[in-house]
C-alpha positions as CSV (number, residue, x, y, z in Angstrom):
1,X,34.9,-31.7,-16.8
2,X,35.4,-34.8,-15.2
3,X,38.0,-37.5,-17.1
4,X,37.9,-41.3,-16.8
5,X,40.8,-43.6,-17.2
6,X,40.2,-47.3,-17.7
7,X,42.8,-49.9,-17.0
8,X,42.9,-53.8,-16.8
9,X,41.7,-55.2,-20.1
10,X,44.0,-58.3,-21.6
11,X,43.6,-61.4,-23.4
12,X,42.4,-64.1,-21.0
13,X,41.4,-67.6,-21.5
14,X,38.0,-68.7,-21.0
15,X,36.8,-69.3,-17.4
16,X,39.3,-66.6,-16.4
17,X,39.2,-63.7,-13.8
18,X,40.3,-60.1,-14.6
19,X,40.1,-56.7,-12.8
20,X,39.5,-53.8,-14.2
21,X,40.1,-50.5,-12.6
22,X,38.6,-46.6,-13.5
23,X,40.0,-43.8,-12.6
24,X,38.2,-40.5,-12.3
25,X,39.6,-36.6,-11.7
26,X,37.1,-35.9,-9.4
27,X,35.4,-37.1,-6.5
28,X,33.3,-39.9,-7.1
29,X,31.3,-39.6,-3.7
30,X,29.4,-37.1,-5.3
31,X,28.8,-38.4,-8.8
32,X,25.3,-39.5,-9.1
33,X,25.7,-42.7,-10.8
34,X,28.9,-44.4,-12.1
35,X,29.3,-47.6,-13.7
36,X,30.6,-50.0,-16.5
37,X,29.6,-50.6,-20.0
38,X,30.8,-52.7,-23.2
39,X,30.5,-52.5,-26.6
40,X,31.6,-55.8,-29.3
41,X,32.0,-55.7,-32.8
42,X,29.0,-54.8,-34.2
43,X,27.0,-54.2,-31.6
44,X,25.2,-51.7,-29.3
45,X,26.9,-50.5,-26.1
46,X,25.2,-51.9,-23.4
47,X,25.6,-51.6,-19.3
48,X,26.9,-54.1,-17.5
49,X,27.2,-52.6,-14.0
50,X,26.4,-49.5,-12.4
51,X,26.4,-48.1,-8.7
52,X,24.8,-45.0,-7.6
53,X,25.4,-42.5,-4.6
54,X,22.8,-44.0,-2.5
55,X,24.4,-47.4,-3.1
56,X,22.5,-49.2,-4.7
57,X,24.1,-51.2,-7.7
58,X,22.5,-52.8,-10.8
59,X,23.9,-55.5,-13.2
60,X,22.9,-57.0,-16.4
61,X,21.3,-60.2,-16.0
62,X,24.3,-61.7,-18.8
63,X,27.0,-60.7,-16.0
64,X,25.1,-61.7,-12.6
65,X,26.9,-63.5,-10.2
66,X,30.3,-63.3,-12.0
67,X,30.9,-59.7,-12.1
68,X,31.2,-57.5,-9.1
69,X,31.2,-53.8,-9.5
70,X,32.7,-52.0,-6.2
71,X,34.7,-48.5,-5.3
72,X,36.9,-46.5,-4.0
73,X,36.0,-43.3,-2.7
74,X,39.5,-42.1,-1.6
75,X,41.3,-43.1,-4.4
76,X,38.4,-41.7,-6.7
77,X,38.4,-45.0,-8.7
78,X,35.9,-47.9,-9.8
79,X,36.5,-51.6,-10.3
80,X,34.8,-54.1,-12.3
81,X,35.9,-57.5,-10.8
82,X,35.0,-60.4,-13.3
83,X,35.2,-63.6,-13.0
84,X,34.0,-67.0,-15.0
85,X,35.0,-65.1,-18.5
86,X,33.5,-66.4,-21.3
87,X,34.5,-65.6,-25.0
88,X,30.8,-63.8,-25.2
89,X,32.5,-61.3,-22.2
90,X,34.8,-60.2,-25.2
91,X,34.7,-56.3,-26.0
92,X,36.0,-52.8,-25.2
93,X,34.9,-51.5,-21.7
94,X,33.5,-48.2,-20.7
95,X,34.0,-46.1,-17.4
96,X,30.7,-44.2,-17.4
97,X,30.2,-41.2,-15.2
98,X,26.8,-39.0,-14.1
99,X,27.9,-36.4,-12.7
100,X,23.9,-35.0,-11.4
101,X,20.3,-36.9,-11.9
102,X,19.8,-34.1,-14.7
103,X,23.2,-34.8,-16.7
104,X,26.7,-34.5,-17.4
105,X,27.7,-37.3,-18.4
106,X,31.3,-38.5,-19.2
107,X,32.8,-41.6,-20.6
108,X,36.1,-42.9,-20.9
109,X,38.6,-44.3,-23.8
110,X,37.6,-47.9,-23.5
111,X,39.8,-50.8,-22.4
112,X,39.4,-54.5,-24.4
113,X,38.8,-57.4,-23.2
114,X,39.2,-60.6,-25.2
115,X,38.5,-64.1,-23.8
116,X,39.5,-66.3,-26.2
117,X,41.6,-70.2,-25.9
């Protein structure tokens, strides 16, 4: 069982930066894929950012060149380092772990985000 804490959301104003950090129980050097995802009202979750073990990293084309994803293998965490906030950027965040190419596959409690003036 692997849990995920998210940290970092806040209110921020438009053209704003914020971190946010995730912190996993195990040891994310192994995990086969990690990355970020959001969800706003009414709508689907969707992946913003995701890294996997052989490094490679992929972002949503809404979030290119403004979001960096990066991490920590010592501390076992993840960071989503966003920049040039826009009120669209508004939502809850997700941690999102795979464990293995096949599965397990864990999420954590969410963190908001709200741009807004």
């Amino acid at each position: 069982q692997v849990q995920l804490v998210e940290s970092g959301g806040d209110l921020v104003q438009p053209g704003g930066s914020l971190r946010l950090s995730c912190t996993a129980s195990g040891s994310i050097s192994t995990y086969y894929r990690m990355g970020w995802y959001r969800q706003a009202p009414g709508k689907q979750r969707e992946m913003i950012a995701t890294f996997t073990i052989g490094g490679s990293t992929n972002y949503a084309d809404s979030v290119k060149g403004r979001f960096t994803i990066s991490r920590d293998n010592v501390k076992n965490m993840a960071y989503l380092q966003m920049s040039s906030l826009k009120p669209e950027d508004t939502a809850v965040y997700y941690c999102n772990a795979r464990v293995t190419r096949w599965g397990g596959e864990y999420w954590g409690q969410g963190t908001q985000v709200t741009v807004s003036s």
